[in-house]
N, C-alpha and C positions, 0 to 999 in steps of 0.2 A: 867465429861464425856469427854473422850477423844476422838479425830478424827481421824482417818487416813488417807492417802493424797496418793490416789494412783499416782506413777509414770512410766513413761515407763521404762520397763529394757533395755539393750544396746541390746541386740538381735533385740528386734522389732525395735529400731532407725537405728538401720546397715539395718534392710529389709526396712526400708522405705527408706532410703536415695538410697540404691541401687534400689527401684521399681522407684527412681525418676531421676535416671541415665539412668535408661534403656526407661523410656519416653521421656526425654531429646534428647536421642541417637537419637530413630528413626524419631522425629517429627523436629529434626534439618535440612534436608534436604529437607523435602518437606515447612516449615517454611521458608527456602533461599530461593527459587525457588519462592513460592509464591511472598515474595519482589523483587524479579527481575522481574518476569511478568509482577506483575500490572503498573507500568512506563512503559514498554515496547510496552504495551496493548494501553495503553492513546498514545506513538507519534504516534503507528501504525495507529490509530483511525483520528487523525488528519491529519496524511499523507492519509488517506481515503478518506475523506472530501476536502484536496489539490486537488487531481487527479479526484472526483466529480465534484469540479468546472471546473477545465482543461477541462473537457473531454465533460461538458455542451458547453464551450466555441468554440469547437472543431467542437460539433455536429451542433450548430446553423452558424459556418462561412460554414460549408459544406454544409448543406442545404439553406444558401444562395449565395453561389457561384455559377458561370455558368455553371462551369465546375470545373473537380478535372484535371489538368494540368498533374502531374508526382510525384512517387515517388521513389527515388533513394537514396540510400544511408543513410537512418532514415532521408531527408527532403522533406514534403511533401508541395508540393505548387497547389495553388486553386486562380481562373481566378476569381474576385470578381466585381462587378459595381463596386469601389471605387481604384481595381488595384489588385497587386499580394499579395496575402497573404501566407508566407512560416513560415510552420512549422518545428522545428529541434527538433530529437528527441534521446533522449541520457539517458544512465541509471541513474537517479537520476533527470533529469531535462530534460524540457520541453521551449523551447523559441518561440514567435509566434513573428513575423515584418510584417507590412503591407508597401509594396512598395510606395514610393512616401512620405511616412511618417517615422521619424525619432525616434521613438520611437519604444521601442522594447517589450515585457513583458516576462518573464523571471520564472516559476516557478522553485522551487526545491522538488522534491519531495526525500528524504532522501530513500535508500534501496528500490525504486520502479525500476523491472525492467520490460520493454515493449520491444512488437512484432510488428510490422507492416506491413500491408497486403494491396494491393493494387488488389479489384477487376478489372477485365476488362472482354469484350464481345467483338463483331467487332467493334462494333461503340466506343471503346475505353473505361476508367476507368467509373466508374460507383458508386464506393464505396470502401471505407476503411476500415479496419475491423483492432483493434488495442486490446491486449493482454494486460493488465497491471499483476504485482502480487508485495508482498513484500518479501522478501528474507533475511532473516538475520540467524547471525550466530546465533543457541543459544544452551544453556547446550551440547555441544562437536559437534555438525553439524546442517547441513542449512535446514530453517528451510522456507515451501515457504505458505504465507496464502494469502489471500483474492483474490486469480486468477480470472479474470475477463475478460471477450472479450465482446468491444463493436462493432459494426456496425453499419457505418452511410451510407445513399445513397444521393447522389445527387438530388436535389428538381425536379422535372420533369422526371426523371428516370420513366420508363417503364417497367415493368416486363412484359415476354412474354412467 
């Protein structure tokens, strides 16, 4: 008894290879884009975290300061017990120095760009209200996520 051994004829090889061109074709694009994101995803994530801490940092020297002194020109300085504390503020990084002390702290936050805002009333500033977001270029223009404004007030401040 003999067997036969079916095999494919070249018609249906040519329509497969072609239905596997044309899946190839469209899922290559969204396939790229996928691997670029997710790296992108994770330093933005981290750069989140950065400006988390910063901005924790920020809120507890303002609410322990006596006062918010001035802010001019992205540097903002706060009258503390311990002397002046000036923050400087620039897109991509963040440096805080406490007067009297030679030490400086320095973040960087990569592609973060901020706002700053100086409330005032009569009795003078009262609170800072500061905009972070990240900004990058991606797949052919700018691309702005995790916009954020915080507001911190001054410890003994008064609303009236």
């Amino acid at each position: 008894m003999t067997t036969k051994h079916r095999a494919y004829a070249l018609t249906e090889m040519l329509i497969i290879i072609a239905a596997l061109v044309v899946v190839m074709a469209l899922s290559a694009k969204p396939l790229r884009m996928m691997m670029t994101e997710i790296p992108r995803s994770g330093r933005i994530y981290q750069t989140q975290n950065t400006t988390a801490k910063v901005m924790k940092q920020l809120k507890d020297d303002i609410e322990k300061s006596r006062r918010i002194v001035d802010l001019q020109d992205n540097l903002l300085t706060l009258e503390h017990q311990d002397g002046r504390i000036r923050y400087t503020f620039s897109d991509g990084q963040i440096s805080r120095q406490v007067s009297g002390n030679d030490s400086e702290s320095t973040w960087t936050l990569p592609h973060v760009k901020m706002n700053t805002l100086l409330w005032e009333n009569d009795d003078g500033p009262y609170a800072v209200e500061i905009t972070t977001w990240n900004q990058q270029t991606g797949t052919g223009r700018q691309q702005i996520r995790l916009k954020q404004s915080f507001v911190y007030f001054q410890k003994g401040f008064n609303q009236r």
